[in-house]
C-alpha positions as MATLAB code, in Angstrom:
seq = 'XXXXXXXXXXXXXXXXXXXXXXXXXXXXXXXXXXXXXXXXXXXXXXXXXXXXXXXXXXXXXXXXXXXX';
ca = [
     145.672  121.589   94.611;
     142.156  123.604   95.063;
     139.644  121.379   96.006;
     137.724  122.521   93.370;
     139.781  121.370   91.188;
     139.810  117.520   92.713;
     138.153  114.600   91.385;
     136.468  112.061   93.432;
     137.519  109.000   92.651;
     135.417  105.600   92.704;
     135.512  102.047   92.933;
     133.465   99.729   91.259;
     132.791   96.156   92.169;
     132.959   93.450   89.652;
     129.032   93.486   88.123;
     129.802   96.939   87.587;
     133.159   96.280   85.715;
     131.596   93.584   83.704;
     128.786   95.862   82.546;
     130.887   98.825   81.728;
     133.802   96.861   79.836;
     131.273   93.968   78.477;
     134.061   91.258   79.625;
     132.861   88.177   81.809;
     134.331   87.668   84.884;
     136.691   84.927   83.904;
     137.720   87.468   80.932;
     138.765   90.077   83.473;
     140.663   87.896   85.587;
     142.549   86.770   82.598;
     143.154   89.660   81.232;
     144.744   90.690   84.657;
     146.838   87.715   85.032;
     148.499   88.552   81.571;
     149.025   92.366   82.732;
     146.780   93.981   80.259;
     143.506   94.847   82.440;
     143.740   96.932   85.575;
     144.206   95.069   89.018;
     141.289   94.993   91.628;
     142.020   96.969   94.569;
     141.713   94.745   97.882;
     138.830   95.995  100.059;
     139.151   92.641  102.487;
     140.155   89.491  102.238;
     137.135   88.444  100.245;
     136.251   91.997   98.653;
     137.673   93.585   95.739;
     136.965   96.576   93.258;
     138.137   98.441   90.920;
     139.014  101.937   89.973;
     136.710  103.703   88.568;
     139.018  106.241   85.912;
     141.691  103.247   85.010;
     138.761  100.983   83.789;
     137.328  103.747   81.709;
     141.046  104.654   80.776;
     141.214  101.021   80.036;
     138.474  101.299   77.471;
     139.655  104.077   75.748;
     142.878  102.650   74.846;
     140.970   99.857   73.313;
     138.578  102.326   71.706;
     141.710  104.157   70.460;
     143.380  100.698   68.995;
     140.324  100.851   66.276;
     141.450  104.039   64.694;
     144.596  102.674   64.179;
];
């Protein structure tokens, strides 16, 4: 693949996620534990964050649900 052509990808930490997606925390958690938000990547044992693309791809499959 041409680097060019490559996207950098990014994590977000949680504030971020909550800001983007409007969620609370506890929301995303449980919305992870029942499979339908995307899982945290572990950074550490006591640091997590997510990807960048699959939360935004997250919210456009909700955004796409309304036109339904």
């Amino acid at each position: 693949m041409d680097t060019n052509s490559q996207i950098m990808e990014r994590l977000i930490r949680i504030d971020e996620v909550q800001h983007i997606c409007g969620l609370s925390r506890s929301s995303i958690y449980a919305s992870i534990k029942q499979g339908v938000f995307p899982v945290q990547v572990k950074l550490s044992p006591k640091s997590s964050a997510w990807v960048y693309s699959e939360v935004l791809a997250w919210i456009n499959a909700r955004a796409a649900l309304r036109q339904n």
